[in-house]
Steps between C-alpha positions, in 0.01 A plus 500: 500500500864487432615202272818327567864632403835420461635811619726444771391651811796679745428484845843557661352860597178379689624179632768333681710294243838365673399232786458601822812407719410252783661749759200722355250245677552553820361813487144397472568154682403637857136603391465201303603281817258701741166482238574144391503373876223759597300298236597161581429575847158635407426158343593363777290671735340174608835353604656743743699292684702504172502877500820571730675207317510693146488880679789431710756366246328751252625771679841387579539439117412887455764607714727302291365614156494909649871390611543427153417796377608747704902305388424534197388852474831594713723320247319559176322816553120613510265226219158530349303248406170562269210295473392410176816579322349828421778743516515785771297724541211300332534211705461440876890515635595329817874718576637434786834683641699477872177692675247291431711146461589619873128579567393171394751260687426710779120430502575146377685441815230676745254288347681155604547602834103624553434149285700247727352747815146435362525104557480570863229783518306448210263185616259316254240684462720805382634285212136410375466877517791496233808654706794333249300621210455809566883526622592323170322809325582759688887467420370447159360859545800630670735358305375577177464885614883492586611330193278631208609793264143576389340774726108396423649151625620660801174612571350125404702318710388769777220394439557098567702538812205701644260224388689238690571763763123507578449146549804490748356762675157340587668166553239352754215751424512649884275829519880693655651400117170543344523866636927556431382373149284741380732795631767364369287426133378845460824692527680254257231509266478865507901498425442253214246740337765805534819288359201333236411912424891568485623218264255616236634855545794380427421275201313844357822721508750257414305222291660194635525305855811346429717655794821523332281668203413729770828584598634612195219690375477697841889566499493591205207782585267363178172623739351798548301357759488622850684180654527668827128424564567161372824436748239662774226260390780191524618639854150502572415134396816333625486706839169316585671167393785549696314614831682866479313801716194634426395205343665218777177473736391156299806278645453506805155488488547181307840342589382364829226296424645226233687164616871628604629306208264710251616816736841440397425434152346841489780681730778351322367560141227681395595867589801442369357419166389809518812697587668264228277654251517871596885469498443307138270775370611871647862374530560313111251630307404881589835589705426915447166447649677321747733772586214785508274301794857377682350761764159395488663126527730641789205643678294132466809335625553698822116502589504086411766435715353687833138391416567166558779478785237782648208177454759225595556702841099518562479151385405245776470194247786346367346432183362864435819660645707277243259640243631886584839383480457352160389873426789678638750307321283586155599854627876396495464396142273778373840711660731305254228591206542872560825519485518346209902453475673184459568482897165590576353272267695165620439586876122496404533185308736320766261596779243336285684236461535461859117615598369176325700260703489700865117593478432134353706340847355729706139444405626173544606538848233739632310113440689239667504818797124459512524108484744521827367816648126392448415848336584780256455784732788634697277554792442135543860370399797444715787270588572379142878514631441278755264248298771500201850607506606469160136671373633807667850506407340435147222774531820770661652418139192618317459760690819631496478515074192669492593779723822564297720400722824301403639236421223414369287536124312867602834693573679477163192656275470792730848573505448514130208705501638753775799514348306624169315729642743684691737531145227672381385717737212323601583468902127552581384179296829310708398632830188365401615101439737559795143583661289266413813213601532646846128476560482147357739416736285601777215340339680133513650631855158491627386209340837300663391646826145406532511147327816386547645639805177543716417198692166263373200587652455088495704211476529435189332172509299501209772697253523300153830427433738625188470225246800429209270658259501830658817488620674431196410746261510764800866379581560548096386839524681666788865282296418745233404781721839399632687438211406860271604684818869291571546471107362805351723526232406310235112638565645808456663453165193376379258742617747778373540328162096461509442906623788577194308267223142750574713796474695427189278218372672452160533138533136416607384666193773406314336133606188585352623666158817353461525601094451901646746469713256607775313747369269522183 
């Protein structure tokens, strides 16, 4: 055993020794905030008529935190923040940069309009079932994937946000979710076990999980490795997160058959997790991999896109056809990821951006149509113009944005994107979003005609009316949906400044070794 000494011991090379700034917190503060009130809530599971009184202000204090953080990242540029003081790349990093401080306000948002939406749908019985919970912890999950530098973490907070995805899923234990669960189980799982298989490929040819560590060594070309089977073994993994074709048959399979609060939790976040993380990974960290399958990618894109408007078209419930539609714009992004250029890049992050809020409100809305229209099915529905004037109006918004069509949030990333393909010579992969936009239009043409425009087969006696708590966060929604496609500029600049910080991304890793001036 060793006996005591005097010998002073220097640890400024393992370990943190200034004091972290306080700026530096808020990095870590929104995944604290989600566990800590997922775990009060859990002891509180006896009380739940206390549950939407801590969820609800919970969440609005997220969005204020992400707010935070995405201001301060614009100002002061991209921070890391390591647990245990250990120094990168021995300790855990949260590093978070305009992409994923974007990402998380995003989802932060989403989840406070699905939160003050559940107050109306989700009745007692759901919240013994542990709805706010498992919300708290799923944006635990989701955002600790978008904010953590660490790529084994990725893969753990994968992990959590499927956990708490599950019990959302099964919410009220009916034999139809019982059945969407286990479909939608087995392909995730399956994708776990390839991105599990993939991250310890990757910790065998470069020795470390620390993404910026990743970054530089790959760059730099220290591996001998074939990393195009590992960037094929990523695309792999995060194509089955993210719902992209061969691999998209689980969603809407599954997507149907939760609450329509938990069905636009799921729409409005967890494929884009996903995408989030194959942008992270083939973009940042192997970008000549990257380059080699941009055809491959291309080819994924195109057949994403048509797959699912091709579904939506067949689709005669609003809740499955909303589930193809969520694929098709997966397709959009996917396009942005194989052209890999700084335009093509922020149109796939901007239509991200706008995916989580327009497939969030209309999940949201293909609801309260059922509550008025006494059915999801577009065989059954009709007269929702009549029975609710503004509904429509509101509902012609949405589906306006999702087709593509201006002024509204869906144009100005497909402009983008076109506009990226054709400079490159590419006009095959923009015929293709032009494509998939014009059928999408005649997807929500046809849904107008038959619900809206077609006269009630009753009288509408026994509709349920709109309450405030549907029609608020659904009003929120389409201001945004609204708002990105009137004011587009400033999303722009960000999403550009986001696409050029993955590119060139000498600041984040700068952020995480700050003595190597970004490199080792």
């Amino acid at each position: 055993m060793a006996g005591p000494t005097d010998t002073a011991v220097d640890l400024s090379a393992a370990l943190v020794a200034a004091p972290v700034p306080m700026g530096h917190w808020l990095v870590i503060l929104p995944v604290a905030l989600c566990i800590g009130l997922g775990a009060i809530l859990l002891m509180l599971r006896n009380r739940t008529e206390w549950h939407a009184r801590i969820a609800i202000p919970g969440l609005m204090l997220l969005v204020l935190i992400d707010a935070a953080l995405l201001l301060k990242v614009v100002s002061a540029g991209p921070m890391t923040m390591v647990m245990g003081r250990w120094l990168p790349p021995f300790g855990i990093a949260f590093s978070v940069d305009i992409f994923s401080a974007l990402m998380a306000l995003t989802a932060a948002a989403v989840a406070l309009a699905a939160g003050v939406h559940s107050l109306g749908e989700i009745t007692v019985s759901g919240r013994r079932y542990g709805f706010f919970p498992f919300l708290m912890l799923l944006l635990a999950g989701v955002s600790g994937a978008f904010l953590t530098g660490d790529i084994f973490n990725l893969y753990v907070w994968f992990e959590v946000l499927l956990i708490s995805s599950f019990g959302l899923l099964i919410l009220g234990s009916e034999p139809e979710q019982i059945d969407g669960a286990l479909k939608y189980a087995v392909l995730n799982l399956i994708a776990t076990t390839l991105f599990l298989v993939s991250v310890g490929y990757l910790y065998a040819v470069f020795g470390t999980l620390n993404m910026a560590d990743i970054a530089v060594k790959a760059r730099a070309g220290e591996s001998g490795a074939p990393l195009m089977t590992l960037a094929g073994l990523f695309l792999l993994a995060f194509g089955m997160k993210a719902a992209a074709f061969p691999v998209n048959f689980w969603l809407p399979a599954s997507y149907h058959t939760p609450r329509i609060t938990a069905s636009a939790l799921f729409a409005g976040l967890l494929t884009k997790v996903g995408v989030y993380a194959l942008i992270r990974v083939l973009v940042m960290l192997l970008p000549v991999e990257r380059a080699g399958l941009g055809p491959l990618v291309a080819i994924i894109a195109i057949a994403t896109m048509l797959a699912g408007v091709l579904g939506a078209l067949g689709a005669s419930d609003i809740r499955r056809m909303l589930g193809y539609i969520v694929i098709s714009g997966i397709g959009t992004m996917l396009a942005g990821v194989a052209l890999g250029n700084a335009d093509g890049l922020s149109g796939a992050i901007f239509y991200a951006l706008h995916s989580m809020v327009l497939m969030t409100a209309l999940y949201l809305l293909a609801g309260q149509a059922a509550r008025l229209g006494g059915s999801f099915s577009l065989t059954a529905l009709g007269g929702l113009y009549r029975r609710s004037g503004w509904f429509a109006g509101l509902s012609l918004v949405l589906f306006f944005a999702v087709s593509g069509l201006p002024p509204f949030s869906g144009f100005w990333p497909k402009v983008v994107l076109v506009k990226a393909a054709l400079a490159t010579g590419a006009w095959w992969l923009a015929a293709a979003i032009l494509l998939a936009g014009f059928l999408t239009t005649i997807v929500f043409g046809r849904v107008f005609l038959l619900a809206y425009w077609r006269p009630a087969a009753g009288d509408g006696t026994g509709a349920e009316p709109i309450g405030w708590q549907a029609a608020a966060p659904l009003l929120a929604l389409a201001l945004l949906v609204v708002g990105f496609g009137l004011f587009p500029e400033w999303l722009l600049h960000l999403t550009q400044a986001a696409a050029a910080g993955l590119e060139q991304p000498s600041a984040y890793l700068h952020s995480v070794f700050p003595a190597a001036g970004g490199a080792q």
